[in-house]
C-alpha positions in Angstrom: 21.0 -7.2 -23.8 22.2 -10.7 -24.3 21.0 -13.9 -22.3 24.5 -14.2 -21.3 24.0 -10.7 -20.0 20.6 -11.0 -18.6 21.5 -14.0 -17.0 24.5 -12.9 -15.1 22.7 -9.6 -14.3 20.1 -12.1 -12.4 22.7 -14.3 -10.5 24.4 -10.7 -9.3 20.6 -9.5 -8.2 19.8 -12.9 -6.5 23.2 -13.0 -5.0 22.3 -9.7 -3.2 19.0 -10.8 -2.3 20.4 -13.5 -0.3 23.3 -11.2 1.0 20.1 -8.7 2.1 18.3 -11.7 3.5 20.9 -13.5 5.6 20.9 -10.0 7.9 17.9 -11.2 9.5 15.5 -13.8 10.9 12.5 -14.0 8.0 9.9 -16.8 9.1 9.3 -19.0 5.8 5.0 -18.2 4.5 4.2 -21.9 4.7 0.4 -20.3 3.9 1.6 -18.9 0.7 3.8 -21.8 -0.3 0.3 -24.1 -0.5 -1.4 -21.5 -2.5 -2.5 -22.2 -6.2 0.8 -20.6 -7.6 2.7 -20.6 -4.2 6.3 -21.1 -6.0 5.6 -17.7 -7.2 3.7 -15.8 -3.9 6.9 -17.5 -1.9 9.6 -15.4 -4.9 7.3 -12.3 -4.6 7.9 -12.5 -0.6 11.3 -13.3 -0.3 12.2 -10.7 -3.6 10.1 -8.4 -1.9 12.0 -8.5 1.8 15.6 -8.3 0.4 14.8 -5.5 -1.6 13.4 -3.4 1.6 16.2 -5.1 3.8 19.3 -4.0 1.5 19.4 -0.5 2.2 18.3 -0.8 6.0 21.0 -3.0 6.7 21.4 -4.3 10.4 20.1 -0.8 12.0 16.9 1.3 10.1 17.1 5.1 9.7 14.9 7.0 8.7 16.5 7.2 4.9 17.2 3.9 4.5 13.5 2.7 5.5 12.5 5.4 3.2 15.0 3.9 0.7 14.2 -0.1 1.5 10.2 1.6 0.7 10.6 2.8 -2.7 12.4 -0.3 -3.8 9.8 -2.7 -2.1 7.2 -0.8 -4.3 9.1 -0.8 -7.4 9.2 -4.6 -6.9 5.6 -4.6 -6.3 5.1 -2.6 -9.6 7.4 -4.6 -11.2 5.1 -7.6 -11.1 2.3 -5.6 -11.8 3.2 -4.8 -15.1 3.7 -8.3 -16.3 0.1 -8.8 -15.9 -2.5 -8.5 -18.4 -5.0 -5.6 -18.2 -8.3 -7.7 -19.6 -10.0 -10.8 -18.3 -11.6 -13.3 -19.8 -15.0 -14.7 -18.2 -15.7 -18.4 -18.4 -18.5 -17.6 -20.8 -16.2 -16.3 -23.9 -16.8 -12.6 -22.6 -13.7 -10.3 -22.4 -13.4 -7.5 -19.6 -10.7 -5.3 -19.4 -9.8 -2.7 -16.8 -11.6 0.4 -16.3 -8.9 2.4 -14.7 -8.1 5.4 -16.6 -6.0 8.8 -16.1 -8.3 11.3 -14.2 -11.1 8.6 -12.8 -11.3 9.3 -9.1 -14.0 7.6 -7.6 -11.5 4.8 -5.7 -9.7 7.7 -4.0 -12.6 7.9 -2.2 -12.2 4.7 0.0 -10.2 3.6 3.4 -6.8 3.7 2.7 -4.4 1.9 5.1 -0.2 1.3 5.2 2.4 1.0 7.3 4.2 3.2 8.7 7.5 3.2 6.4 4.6 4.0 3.4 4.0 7.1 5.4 7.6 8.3 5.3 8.3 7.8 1.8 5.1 9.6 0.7 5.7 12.5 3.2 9.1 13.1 1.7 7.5 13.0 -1.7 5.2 15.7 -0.7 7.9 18.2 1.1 10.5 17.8 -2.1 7.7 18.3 -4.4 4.9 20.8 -3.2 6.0 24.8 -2.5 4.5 26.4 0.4 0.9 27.0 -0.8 0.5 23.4 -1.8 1.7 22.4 1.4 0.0 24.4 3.1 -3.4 23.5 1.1 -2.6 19.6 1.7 -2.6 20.3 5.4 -6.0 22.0 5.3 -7.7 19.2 3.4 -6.1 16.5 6.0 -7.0 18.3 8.9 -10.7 19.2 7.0 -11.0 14.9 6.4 -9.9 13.6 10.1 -12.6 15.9 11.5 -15.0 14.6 9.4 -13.7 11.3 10.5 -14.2 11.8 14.3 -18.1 12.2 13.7 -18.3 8.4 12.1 -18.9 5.4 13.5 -16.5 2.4 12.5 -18.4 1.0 10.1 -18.8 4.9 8.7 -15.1 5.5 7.9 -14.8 2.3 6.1 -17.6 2.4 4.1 -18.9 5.7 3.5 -16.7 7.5 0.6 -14.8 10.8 1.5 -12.4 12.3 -1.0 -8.4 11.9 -0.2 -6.7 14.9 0.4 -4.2 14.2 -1.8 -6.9 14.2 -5.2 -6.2 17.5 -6.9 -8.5 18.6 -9.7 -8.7 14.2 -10.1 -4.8 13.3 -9.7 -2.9 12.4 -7.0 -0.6 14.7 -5.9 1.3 12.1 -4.4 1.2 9.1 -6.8 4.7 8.1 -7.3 4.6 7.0 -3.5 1.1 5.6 -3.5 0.2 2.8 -0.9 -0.2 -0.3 -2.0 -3.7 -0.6 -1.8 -4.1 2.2 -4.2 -1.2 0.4 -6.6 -3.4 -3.0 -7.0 -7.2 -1.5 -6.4 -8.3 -1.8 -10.4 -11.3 -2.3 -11.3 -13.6 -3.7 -14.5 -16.8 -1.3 -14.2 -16.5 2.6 -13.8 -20.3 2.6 -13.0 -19.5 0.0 -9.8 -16.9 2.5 -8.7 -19.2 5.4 -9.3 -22.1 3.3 -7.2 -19.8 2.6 -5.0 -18.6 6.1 -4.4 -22.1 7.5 -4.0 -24.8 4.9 -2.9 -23.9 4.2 0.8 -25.2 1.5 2.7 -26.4 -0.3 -0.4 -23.0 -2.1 -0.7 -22.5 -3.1 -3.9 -19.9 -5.0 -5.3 -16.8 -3.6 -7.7 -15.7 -5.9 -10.1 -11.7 -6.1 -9.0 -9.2 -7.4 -10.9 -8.3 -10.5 -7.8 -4.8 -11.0 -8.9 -3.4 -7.8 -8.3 -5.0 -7.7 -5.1 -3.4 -11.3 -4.8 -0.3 -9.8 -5.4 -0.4 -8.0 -2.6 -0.1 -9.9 0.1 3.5 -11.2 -0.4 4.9 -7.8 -0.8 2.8 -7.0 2.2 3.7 -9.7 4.5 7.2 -9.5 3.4 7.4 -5.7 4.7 5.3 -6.5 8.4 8.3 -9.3 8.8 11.2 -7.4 8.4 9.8 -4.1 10.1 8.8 -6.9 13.0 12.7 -8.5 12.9 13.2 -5.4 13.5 11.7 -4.3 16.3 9.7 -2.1 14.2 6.0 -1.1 14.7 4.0 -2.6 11.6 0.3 -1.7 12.5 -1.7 -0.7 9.5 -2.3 2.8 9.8 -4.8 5.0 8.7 -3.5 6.9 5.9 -4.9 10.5 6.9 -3.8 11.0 10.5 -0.4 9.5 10.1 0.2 11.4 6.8 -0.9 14.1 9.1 1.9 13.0 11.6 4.6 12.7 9.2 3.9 16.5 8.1 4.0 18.3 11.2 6.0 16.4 13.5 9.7 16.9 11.9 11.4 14.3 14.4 8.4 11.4 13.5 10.5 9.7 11.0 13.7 9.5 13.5 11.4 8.4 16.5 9.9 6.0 14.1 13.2 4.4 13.3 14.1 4.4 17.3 11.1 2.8 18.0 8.9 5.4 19.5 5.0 4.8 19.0 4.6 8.0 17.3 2.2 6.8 14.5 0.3 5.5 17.9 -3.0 7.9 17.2 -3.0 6.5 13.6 -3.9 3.5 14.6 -7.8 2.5 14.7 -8.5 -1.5 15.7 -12.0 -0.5 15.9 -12.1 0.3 12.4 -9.9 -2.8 11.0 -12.9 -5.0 13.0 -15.5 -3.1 11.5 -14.2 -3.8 7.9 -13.6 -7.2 8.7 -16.9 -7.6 10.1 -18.9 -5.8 6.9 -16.2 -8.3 5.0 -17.6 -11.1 6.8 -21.3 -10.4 6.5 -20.8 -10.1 2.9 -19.6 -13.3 2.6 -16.3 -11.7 1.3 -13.7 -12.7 4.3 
């Protein structure tokens, strides 16, 4: 494709971004604007909004926040692959990501979203599991939240339990990950692996900080446009409302009418606790 091409292909995409975002009231991230790189955090924000607000349009259903979902990540991953997948440390050493096809050990830590997350990766999971996968996938969620109810806060955040959705070391639902499990990557497999099995020692995984960065425009870009409208956008456990989604065929609808139905997925207790450990690590 030509730069003529490219060019106009841009002005037609920013165009609709501004046709998406002039459908509702999006508070400006002053915060991310006087950021080291805030130019950029501010496009990643406002990008990442019009591309969840052009399907919804002015009232969400549950298909179009599905829709508005899959598109927000695909901007999210878009970014992600522009970045480089090795580090260099200020003393001349090079360290390059550890994340391979098959290692597991992350899929073994708190995983939260939102609730239009939820949606998108439950209809992943009906269109592409038959029966007996489904039916397994239930077992192993209802098998993890009661293992959960016999933690304490501080328990579910730090001590690793395997998702349900790792099969034989994949995700069965990967295509619709969360975003926490798009931008977790790290630079050591044996941190992950300590990590993963030496609880209450805490140690510390090498992460790769920029594309955690990167998540917090595409984050706060969804919370203010499910907030503009009228939306719940709580961080959910990822367990009990995937549980939800599953079992409860209306949750999406009542979601989209506003119904607290995600309302038992919700665990303030735990969100303190993590930012407590956070801040006693000196982290937060």
């Amino acid at each position: 494709m030509g730069k003529q091409s490219q060019s106009k292909k841009q002005r037609q995409a920013d165009q609709r971004a501004q046709q998406s975002l002039s459908r509702i009231q999006l508070p400006f991230p002053e915060d991310l604007a006087d950021e080291s790189g805030g130019g950029t955090l501010v496009d990643m924000y406002l990008r990442a909004a019009a591309a969840f607000i052009e399907p919804t349009g002015d009232k969400p259903t549950e298909g179009s926040l599905r829709e508005g979902m899959r598109r927000l990540l695909q901007q999210l991953d878009e970014y992600l692959e522009l970045l480089p997948t090795s580090l260099r440390l200020a003393e001349g050493v090079r360290r390059h990501l550890a994340c391979k096809k098959g290692c597991n050990w992350c899929c073994t830590i708190r995983v939260s979203c939102t609730a239009p997350t939820i949606l998108l990766l439950a209809d992943y999971l009906r269109r592409t599991l038959d029966e007996p996968g489904m039916a397994a996938l239930l077992g192993r969620l209802q098998a993890h939240e009661a293992q959960t109810v016999t933690l304490t806060p501080l328990e579910v955040v730090l001590k690793a339990r395997m998702c349900p959705l790792n099969v034989e070391g994949l995700c069965i639902g990967y295509p619709a990950r969360p975003m926490t499990c798009r931008t977790y990557h790290s630079y050591s497999v044996q941190a992950c692996i300590e990590d993963a099995t030496e609880y209450g020692k805490q140690p510390m995984v090498p992460m790769d900080s920029v594309r955690m960065m990167m998540r917090t425009p595409v984050t706060r870009a969804l919370d203010a446009c499910l907030d503009a409208y009228g939306l719940d956008s709580r961080e959910l456990e990822l367990v009990p409302a995937l549980k939800i989604a599953l079992t409860e065929p209306d949750a999406g609808a009542r979601y989209a009418a506003g119904d607290d139905v995600f309302g038992p997925a919700n665990r303030p207790d735990v969100r303190e606790a993590q930012e407590k450990d956070m801040a006693d690590r000196g982290l937060a």
